[in-house]
Each structure stands twice: as structure tokens, then as C-alpha cells.
C-alpha positions as CSV (number, residue, x, y, z in Angstrom):
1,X,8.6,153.1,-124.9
2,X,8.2,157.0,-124.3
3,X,8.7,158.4,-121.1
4,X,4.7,159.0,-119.6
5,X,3.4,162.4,-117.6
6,X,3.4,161.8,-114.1
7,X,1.9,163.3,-111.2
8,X,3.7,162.4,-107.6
9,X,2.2,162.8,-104.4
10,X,5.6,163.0,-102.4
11,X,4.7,161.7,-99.0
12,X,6.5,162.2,-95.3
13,X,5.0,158.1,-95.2
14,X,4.0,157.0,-98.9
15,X,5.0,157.8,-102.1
16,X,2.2,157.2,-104.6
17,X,2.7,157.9,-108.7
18,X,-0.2,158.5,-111.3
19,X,0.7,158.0,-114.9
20,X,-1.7,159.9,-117.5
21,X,-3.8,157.9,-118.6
22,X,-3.4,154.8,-116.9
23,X,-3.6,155.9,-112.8
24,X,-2.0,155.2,-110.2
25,X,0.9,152.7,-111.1
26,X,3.2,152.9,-108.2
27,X,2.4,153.4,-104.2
28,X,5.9,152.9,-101.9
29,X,6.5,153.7,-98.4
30,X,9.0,156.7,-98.4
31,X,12.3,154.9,-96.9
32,X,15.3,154.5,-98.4
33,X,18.0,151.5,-97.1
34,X,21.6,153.4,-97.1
35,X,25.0,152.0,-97.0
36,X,26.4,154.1,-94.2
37,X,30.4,152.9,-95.5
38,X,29.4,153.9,-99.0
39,X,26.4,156.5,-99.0
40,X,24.6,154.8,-101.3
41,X,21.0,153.6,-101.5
42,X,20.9,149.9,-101.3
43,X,17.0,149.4,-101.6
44,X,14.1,151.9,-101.5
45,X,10.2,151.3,-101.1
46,X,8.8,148.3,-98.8
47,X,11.7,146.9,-99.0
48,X,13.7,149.4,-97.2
49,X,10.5,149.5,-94.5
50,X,10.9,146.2,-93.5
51,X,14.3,147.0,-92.5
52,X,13.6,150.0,-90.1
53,X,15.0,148.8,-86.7
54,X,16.4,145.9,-87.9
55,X,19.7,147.1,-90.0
56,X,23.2,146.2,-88.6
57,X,25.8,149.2,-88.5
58,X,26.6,149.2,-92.0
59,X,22.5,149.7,-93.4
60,X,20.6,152.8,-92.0
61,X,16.9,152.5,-93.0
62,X,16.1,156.4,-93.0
63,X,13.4,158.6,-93.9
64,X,14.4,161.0,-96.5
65,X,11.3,163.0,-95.5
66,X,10.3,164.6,-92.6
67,X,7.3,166.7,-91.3
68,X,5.9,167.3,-95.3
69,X,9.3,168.6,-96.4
70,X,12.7,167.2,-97.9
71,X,15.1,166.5,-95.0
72,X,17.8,164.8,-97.4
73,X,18.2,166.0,-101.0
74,X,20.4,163.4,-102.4
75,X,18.4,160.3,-100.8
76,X,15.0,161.9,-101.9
77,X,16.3,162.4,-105.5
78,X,17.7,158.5,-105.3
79,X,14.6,157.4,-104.3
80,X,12.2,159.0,-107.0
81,X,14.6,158.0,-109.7
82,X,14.0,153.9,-108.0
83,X,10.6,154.7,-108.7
84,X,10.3,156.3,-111.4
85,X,12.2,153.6,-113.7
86,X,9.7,150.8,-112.0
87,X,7.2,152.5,-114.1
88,X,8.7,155.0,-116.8
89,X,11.3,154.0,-119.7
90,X,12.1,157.3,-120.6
91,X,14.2,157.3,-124.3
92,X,16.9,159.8,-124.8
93,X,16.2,163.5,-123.9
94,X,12.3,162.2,-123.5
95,X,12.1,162.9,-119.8
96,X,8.5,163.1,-118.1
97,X,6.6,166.2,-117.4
98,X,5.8,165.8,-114.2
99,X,3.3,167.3,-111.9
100,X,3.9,167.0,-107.6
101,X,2.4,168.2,-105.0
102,X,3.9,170.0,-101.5
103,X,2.5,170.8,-98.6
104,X,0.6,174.4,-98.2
105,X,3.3,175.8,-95.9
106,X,6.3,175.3,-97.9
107,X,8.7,178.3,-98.0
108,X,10.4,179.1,-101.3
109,X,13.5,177.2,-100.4
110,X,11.5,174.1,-99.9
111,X,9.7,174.4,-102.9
112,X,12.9,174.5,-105.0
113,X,14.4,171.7,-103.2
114,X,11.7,169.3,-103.9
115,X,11.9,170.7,-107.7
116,X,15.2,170.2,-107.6
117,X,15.0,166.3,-106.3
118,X,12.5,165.7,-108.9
119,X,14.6,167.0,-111.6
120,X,17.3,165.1,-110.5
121,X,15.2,162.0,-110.0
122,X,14.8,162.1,-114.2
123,X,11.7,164.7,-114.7
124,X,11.5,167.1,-117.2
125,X,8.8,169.9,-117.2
126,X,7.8,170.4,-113.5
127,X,4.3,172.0,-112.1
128,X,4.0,172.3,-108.0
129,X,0.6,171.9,-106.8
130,X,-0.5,172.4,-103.0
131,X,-1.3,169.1,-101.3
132,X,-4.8,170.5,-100.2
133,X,-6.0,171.3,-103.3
134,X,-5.0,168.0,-105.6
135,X,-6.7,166.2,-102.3
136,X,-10.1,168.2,-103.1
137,X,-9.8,167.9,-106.8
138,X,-8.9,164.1,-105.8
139,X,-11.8,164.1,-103.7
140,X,-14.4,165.2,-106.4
141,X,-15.0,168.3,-104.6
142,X,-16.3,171.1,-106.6
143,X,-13.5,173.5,-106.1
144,X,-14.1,175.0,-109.8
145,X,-17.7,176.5,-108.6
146,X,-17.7,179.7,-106.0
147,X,-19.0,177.9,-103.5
148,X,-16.4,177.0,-100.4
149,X,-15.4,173.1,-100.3
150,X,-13.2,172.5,-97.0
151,X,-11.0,169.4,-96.7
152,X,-8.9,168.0,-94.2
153,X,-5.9,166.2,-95.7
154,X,-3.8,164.2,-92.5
155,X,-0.6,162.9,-93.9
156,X,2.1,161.3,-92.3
157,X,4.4,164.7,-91.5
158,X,1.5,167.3,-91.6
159,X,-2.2,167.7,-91.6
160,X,-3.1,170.1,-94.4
161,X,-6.7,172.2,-94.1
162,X,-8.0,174.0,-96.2
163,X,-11.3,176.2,-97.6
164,X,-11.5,176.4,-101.6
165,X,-13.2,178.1,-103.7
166,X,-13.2,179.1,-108.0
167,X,-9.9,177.0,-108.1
168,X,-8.0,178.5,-105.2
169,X,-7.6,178.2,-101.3
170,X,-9.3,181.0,-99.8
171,X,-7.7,180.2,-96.2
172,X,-5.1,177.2,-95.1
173,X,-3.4,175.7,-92.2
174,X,-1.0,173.5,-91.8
175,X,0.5,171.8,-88.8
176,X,2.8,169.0,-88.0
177,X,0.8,166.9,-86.3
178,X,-0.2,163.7,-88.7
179,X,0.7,159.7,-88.7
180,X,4.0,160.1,-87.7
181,X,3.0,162.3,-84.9
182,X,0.3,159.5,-84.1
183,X,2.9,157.2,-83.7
184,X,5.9,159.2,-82.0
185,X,2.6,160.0,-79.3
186,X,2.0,156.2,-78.9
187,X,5.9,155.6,-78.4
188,X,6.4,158.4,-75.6
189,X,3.0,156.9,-73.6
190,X,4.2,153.3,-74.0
191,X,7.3,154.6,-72.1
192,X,6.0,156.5,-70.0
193,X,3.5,153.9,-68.9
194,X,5.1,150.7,-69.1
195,X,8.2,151.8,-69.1
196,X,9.0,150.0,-72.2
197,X,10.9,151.1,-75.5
198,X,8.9,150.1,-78.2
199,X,9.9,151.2,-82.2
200,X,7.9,152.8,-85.1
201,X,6.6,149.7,-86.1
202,X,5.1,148.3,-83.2
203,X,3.7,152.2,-82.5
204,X,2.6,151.6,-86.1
205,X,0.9,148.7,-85.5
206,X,-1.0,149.5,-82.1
207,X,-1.9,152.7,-84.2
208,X,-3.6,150.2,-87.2
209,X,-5.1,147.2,-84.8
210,X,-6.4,149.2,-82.1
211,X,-5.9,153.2,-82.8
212,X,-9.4,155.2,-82.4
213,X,-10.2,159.1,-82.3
214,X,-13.2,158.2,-80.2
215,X,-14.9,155.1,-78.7
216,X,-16.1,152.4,-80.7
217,X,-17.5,149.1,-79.6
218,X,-15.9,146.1,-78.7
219,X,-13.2,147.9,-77.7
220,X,-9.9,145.3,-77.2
221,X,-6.2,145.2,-76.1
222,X,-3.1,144.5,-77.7
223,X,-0.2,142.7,-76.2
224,X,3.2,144.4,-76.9
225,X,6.9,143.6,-76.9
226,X,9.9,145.9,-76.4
227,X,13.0,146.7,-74.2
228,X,12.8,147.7,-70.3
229,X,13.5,151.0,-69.7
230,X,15.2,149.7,-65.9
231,X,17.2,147.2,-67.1
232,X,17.4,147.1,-70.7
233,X,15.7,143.2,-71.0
234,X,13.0,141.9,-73.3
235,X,9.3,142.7,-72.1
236,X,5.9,142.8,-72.4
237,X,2.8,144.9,-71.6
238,X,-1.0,145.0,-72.8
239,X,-2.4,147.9,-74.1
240,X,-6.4,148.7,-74.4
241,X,-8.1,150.9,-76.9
242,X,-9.0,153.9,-74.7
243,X,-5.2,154.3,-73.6
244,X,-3.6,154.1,-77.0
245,X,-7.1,157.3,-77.4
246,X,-5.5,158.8,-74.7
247,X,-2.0,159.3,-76.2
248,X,-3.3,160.6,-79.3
249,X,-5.5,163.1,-77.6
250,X,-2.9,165.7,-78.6
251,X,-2.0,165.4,-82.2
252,X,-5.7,165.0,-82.7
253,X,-6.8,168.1,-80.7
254,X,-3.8,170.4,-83.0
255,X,-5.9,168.9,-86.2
256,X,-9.1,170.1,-84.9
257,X,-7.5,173.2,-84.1
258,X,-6.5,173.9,-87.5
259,X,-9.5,173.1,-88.7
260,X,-11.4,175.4,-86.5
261,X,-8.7,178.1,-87.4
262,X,-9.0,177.3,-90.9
263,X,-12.8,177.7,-90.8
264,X,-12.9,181.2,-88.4
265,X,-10.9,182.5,-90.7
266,X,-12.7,182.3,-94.5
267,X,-15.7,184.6,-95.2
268,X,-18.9,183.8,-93.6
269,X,-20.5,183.0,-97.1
270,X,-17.7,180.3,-97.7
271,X,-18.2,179.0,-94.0
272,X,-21.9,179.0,-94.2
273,X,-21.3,176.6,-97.8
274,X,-19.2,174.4,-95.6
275,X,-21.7,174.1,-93.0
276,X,-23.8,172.6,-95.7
277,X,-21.7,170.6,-97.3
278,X,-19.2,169.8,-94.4
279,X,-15.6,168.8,-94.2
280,X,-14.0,165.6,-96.3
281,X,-11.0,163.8,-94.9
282,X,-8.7,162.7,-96.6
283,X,-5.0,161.1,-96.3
284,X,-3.8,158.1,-94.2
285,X,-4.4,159.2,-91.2
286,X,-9.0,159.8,-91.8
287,X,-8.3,156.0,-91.9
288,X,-8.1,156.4,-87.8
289,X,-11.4,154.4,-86.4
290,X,-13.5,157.4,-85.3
291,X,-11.5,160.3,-87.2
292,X,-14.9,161.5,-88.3
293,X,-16.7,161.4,-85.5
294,X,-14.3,163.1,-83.1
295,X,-14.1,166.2,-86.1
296,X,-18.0,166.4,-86.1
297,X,-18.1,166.8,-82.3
298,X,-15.5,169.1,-81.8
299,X,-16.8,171.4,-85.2
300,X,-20.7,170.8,-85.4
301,X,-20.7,169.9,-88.8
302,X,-21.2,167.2,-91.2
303,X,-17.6,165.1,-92.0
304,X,-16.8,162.5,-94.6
305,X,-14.1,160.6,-95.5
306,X,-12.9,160.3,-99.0
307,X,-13.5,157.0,-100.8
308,X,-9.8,155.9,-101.5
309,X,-8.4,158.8,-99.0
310,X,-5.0,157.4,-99.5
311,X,-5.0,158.2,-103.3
312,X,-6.7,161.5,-103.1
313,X,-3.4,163.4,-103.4
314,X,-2.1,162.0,-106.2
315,X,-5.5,161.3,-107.9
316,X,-5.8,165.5,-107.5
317,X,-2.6,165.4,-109.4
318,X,-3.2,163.1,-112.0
319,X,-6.3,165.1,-113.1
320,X,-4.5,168.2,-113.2
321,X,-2.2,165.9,-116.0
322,X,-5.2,164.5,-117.6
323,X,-6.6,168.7,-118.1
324,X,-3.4,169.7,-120.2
């Protein structure tokens, strides 16, 4: 079997690979287990995510990327190789071309390291595509027309926002405030707080069970375990809805500033479209309960959230394969 063209949406949180003609095949976590004796990568994917605060010495469960960009070369380029051979048998010199997408913000030297990972990783032929725009093609927004589409795509290392128009981004900002921020915010208030020392699973978890961007009904509680900050022993706390609102107040409030930058800053034919049409959401994080309604409040205009905003990225991607 031929090696396929792929498009990669090369996440801070998730790694998720469309295949032309078949869509999405793979979706990972982006973690990678190493061997800290031999520097070598022992497991990649969920696998390596389950072991995130629970390795002994010799395994390090690491994140090879960090805030949208590469933050190890080697570890990034080992684990898009795992991945791609769990759904490409490339033959020979028959090496994928492959289409991935980067955040809007990357400098030059960012851009060639993540070419240089994927090449590395086994591609061929490789086409960079800004995150913002593959989630707006991804989306089904109209970004061919001259009419301004605006989407909001939140991440796990950055929130991307942008205003398109005739197949380009008119303006764009990008900030480092996303799912892992979300999380590191829960963490710092649950220490704070309780005084307990929770990890990024638990903080992960509060985030899924309970997280909100604004008040919902039935609002609950979630009882948590960790280590005492006094004296270093097992313990627990409970923590409601509203405060786990509270700590994400800030990370939230830097996404609707970008927005509201983003927006003040595109002509006032462009903005006027988006008041019409709104802003779509998309990434992990417009699965927070409330996302949308918090964005409508603080911008006054219609928001929606993509139908599968997890795959927007690399569905954006995959249709830029399926167009050559």
C-alpha cells in the first residue's frame, strides 16, 4: 500500500490526522512517554497521557508541545512518525505529501522547525497552513466569497482569531491563553484556596465535569484529591461550579480581548459582515459550558460553535488536500 496525502492539525493538546479521501483516521493526545536513561520514546498518544504524573524516575511523560509551537524537535519528530505509520505504509521513496497547520503567530524559525519535524517524521511535499483559516474552511465558512467570516479557534496552547475574507485573513490575533491555560488557572486557585496541590489531570477533569464560562443551571461541586501544601499529606476539598468560573475569569477575559482586538481592527465593511453573521468557535476549548454565551455578552454579537469543533482544524486541512 502507497503512502496517502495527509493533512495534520499539530496540536499543544491533540494531534488529529486526515487522510485524502478517507478523513480523519487518527486523533492522539500530544504526549510522548521518554526513557530519561536512554532518551528514547517509549510510548506516544493516550498511552503516554495516562502516564502524566504517574511515571517513576526513569519515564518522563512530557509534552513536546507547548503554547502552539514545537518546544522539543527530536520528541515532536518521534511522535509524528508513531503516528504516522498507525495509518500510512509508505513504500520506498513514496513518502506522503502532507499538509499542517501552525498557529497565526509563528515566526520563521518556528515555521521551519515544525517543517522540519514533519519531514523527519516521514513526509514528503510539505504545505503550512494557518490554524485559523483551515478551522474556517473546516467550519464551512465562506472564506472564498468577499464577505468577512470571523472565527475563534481556542486550542490547548493558544487561542487563534481571526477575520477572513477572498481566501485570506484580513486581521489576526493570537494569544496564549487556551486549555492548558484553563487548567494551569484551575491548578494555581486550587492552591491558593485549599491549599492543595492538585495535577493536570485532576485540573483537567474539574475543567470537563464542572468547567463553565458563565452560569448554567444545576450548578454542582466536585470533590477533589491532592497533596497538602502545610504538610505534604493526602487531602481533600470540594469545589463548586462558580469557583472553578472564577479561576478561569482570566484566560477567558485575554480570548475576548483578542477577539474584540481582532474585530476593531478589520475594515468596517468586514466588521459590519460579521455582525451579521457572527463569530464560530471552534477547538477544544468552545466545548467549555457557556463559551458562547460569555463571547455574545462581552461582543454583542451572534456566536456559534462549530459542529465537530475538535476536527475543524484538520477537516480545514484535509479539504485543502482534497482541492489539489
Amino acid at each position: 500500500m502507497f503512502a496517502r496525502d495527509i493533512g495534520i492539525d499539530l496540536g499543544t493538546a491533540n494531534t488529529v490526522i486526515y487522510m485524502k479521501n478517507k478523513g480523519i483516521v487518527l486523533r492522539e493526545p500530544s504526549v510522548v512517554a521518554v526513557n530519561t536513561v536512554t532518551h528514547r520514546a517509549e510510548a506516544a498518544g493516550s498511552e503516554a497521557k495516562r502516564m502524566i504524573g504517574r511515571t517513576p524516575g526513569s519515564i518522563a511523560a512530557v509534552r513536546p508541545l507547548r503554547d502552539g509551537v514545537i518546544a522539543d524537535l527530536d520528541l515532536t519528530a518521534a511522535m509524528l512518525a508513531g503516528f504516522m505509520r498507525r495509518v500510512i505504509r509508505p513504500r520506498g521513496f513514496c513518502r506522503p505529501k502532507t499538509v499542517i497547520c501552525i498557529p497565526s503567530g509563528c515566526t520563521d524559525v518556528e515555521r521551519r522547525a515544525v517543517e522540519e519535524a514533519v519531514r523527519a517524521a516521514g513526509a514528503g511535499q510539505t504545505e503550512l497552513i494557518e490554524e485559523p483559516m483551515a478551522a474556517a474552511v473546516g467550519a464551512g465558512l465562506p472564506v472564498d466569497q468577499p464577505k468577512g467570516s470571523m472565527v475563534a479557534d481556542i486550542g490547548g496552547g493558544t487561542a487563534e482569531v481571526a477575520v477572513i475574507s477572498l481566501n485570506d485573513i484580513v486581521t489576526a490575533r493570537s494569544v496564549r491563553a487556551a486549555g492548558d491555560r484553563f487548567d494551569e488557572a484551575i491548578m494555581n486557585y486550587v492552591r491558593k484556596k485549599f491549599g492543595l496541590l492538585i495535577g493536570e489531570p485532576t485540573a483537567e477533569e474539574i475543567k470537563l465535569r464542572i468547567g463553565s464560562a458563565y452560569p448554567y443551571e444545576d450548578e454542582g461541586s466536585m470533590r477533589i484529591k491532592g497533596c497538602g501544601i502545610a504538610d505534604g499529606l493526602p487531602k481533600e476539598a470540594e469545589i463548586s461550579a462558580a469557583e472553578v468560573r472564577e479561576a478561569l475569569t482570566e484566560p477567558l477575559g485575554l480570548i475576548t480581548d483578542a477577539i474584540k482586538t481582532a474585530l476593531e481592527q478589520a475594515p468596517p465593511e468586514l466588521s459590519a459582515d460579521v455582525m451579521e453573521s457572527g463569530i464560530m468557535l471552534t477547538g477544544g476549548g468552545a466545548l467549555l459550558r457557556g463559551i458562547d454565551l460569555l463571547t455574545a455578552k462581552e461582543t454583542g454579537l451572534p456566536v456559534h460553535i462549530a459542529d465537530a469543533p475538535l476536527d475543524c482544524v484538520a477537516e480545514g486541512a484535509g479539504k485543502r488536500l482534497e482541492q489539489r
